[in-house]
N, C-alpha and C positions, 0 to 999 in steps of 0.2 A: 441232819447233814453233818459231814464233819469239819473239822476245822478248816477256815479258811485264811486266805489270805486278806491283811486291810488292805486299805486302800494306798496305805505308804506302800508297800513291799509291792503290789502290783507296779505303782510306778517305777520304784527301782528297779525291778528287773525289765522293765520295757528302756528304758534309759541305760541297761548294757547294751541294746542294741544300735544303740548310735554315735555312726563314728564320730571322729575328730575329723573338726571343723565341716558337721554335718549343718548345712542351713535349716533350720528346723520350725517348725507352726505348733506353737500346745493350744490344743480348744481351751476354752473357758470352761471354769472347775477344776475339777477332780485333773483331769491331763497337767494342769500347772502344776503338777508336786513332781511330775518328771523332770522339771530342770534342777530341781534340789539333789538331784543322786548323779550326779555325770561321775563318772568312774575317771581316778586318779592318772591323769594325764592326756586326757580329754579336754576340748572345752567345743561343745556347739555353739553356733551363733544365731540365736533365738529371733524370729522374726514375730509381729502383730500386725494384724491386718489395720490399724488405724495408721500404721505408717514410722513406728520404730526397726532396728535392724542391727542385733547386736548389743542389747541392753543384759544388765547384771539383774544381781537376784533383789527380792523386795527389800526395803528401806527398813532401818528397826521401826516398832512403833516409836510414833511422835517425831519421826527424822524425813517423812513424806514429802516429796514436794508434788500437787497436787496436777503439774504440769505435765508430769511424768505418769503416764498411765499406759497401762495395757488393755489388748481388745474388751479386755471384762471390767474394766475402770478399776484395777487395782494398781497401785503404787510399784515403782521399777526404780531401778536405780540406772545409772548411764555407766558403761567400760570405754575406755580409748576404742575409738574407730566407731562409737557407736553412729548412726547414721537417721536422720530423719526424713522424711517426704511426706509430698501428697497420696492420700489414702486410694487416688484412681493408679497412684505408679505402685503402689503397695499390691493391688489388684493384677497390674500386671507382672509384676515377677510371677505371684502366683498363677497365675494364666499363660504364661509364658513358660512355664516348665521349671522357674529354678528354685524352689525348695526341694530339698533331699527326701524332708520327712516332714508326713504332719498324723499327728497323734491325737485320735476324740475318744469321746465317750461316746455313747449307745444305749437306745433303748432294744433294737436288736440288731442283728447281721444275723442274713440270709448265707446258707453254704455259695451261694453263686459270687459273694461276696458285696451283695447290695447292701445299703447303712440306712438304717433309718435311726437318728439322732435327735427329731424335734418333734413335736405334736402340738393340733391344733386343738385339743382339749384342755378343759381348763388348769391343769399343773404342768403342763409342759411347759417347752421350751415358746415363744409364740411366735415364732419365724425365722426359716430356713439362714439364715445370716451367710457370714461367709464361707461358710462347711460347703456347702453345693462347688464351688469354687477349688476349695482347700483339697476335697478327695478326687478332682479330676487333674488339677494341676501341680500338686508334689507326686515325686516318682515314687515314695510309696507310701502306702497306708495303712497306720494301725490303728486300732480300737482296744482300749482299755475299759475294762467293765466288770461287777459285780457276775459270777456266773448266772446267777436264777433276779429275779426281781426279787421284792419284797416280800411278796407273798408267793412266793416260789416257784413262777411260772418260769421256763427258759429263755432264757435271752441271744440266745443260740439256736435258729430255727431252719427249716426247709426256704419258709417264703415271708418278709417283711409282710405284716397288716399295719402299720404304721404306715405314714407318707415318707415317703424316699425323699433321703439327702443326697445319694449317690447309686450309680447301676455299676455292679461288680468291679466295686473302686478298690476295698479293700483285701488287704493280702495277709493278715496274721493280727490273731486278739490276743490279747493277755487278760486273762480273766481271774478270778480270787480262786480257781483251782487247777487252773492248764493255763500253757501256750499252744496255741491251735493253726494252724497255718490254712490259707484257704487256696487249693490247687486243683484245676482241672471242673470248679465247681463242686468239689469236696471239702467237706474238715477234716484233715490232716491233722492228728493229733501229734505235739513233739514232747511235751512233758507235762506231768501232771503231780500232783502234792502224792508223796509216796503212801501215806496211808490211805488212797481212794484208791478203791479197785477199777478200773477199768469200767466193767460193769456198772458200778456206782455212779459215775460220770457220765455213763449214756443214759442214764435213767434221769438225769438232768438236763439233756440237751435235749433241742430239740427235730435234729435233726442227726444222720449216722453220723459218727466218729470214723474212719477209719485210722489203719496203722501205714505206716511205709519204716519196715523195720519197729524197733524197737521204743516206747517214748521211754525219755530219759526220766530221772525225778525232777521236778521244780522244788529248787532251793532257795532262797531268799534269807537276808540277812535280820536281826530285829532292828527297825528303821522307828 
């Protein structure tokens, strides 16, 4: 296969797409390296489902205070205005419509835009947490993701065999060789790494690609 993108660069460029003073949800993992690339003169206000709203970036090592934590129990720091509550009012914004954005990972997406993120075999994830939540009540949804698994299967398919976290919740992946938009029950391809042919890239999804117009190249900085 050819080069791809890590796992930094995919975040950074999922992180041009959100605005200033976007309310925003990072899943646990791999999604939390998107709040490290906000593009200069931005700033979102990062929400966690345990009930922070508006928290800064991690603590150096050894500067932790262990009070301060995010959905995934790692270490945050506090910004002026940051805001604290109960985890049922935390549930309700989410439910209630007001995050702008919330960004997961993926084991795969379905072209209709269904997410399966968790599994009930033994190295998954082992319950649906608040992803079921997150991709029906922010107004949009991405999925950041390796393109192929590990052992090269697609991660990009027709129809989830995983358990559903969500029914055509999501709307555009960023994956380590395209930006993929999902419209109409299609994948909309909008950019992909310039040295993959076109051809190359469908031969790794698993489901059509089409075009609308032109895809542009996917650039990314070294992060």
């Amino acid at each position: 296969m050819t080069d791809k993108l890590t796992n930094a660069q995919i975040a950074w460029r999922a992180a041009q797409d959100i605005h200033d003073g976007a309310y925003v949800n990072l899943g646990i993992g791999f999604p939390e390296m998107v709040a490290r690339f906000q593009p200069t003169g931005r700033q979102a206000i990062f929400h966690t489902e345990n009930g922070i709203l508006g928290f800064g970036e991690a603590p150096a090592a050894g500067a932790e205070d262990w009070d301060l934590i995010n959905a995934g129990k790692k270490a945050v720091t506090i910004r002026p205005g940051t805001a604290f509550f109960h985890h049922a009012d935390s549930f309700a914004m989410v439910r209630g419509g007001h995050l702008d954005v919330a960004i997961l990972g993926a084991y795969q997406v379905a072209q209709n835009g269904d997410l399966a993120n968790w599994s009930t075999g033994p190295k998954g994830v082992p319950a649906v947490g608040g992803a079921m939540d997150l991709v029906h009540g922010a107004k949009r949804v991405a999925v950041i993701t390796d393109h192929v698994t590990r052992d090269g299967k697609p991660k990009l398919v027709e129809a989830c065999t995983l358990p559903l976290t969500g029914v055509a919740c999501v709307t555009r992946v960023y994956t380590s060789l395209a930006v993929i938009d999902i419209e109409g029950g299609r994948f909309v391809l909008r950019e992909k790494l310039a040295a993959l042919s076109f051809e190359a890239l469908q031969s790794l999804t698993g489901a059509l690609l089409h075009m609308d117009g032109a895809a542009t190249d996917l650039t990314v900085p070294e992060v």
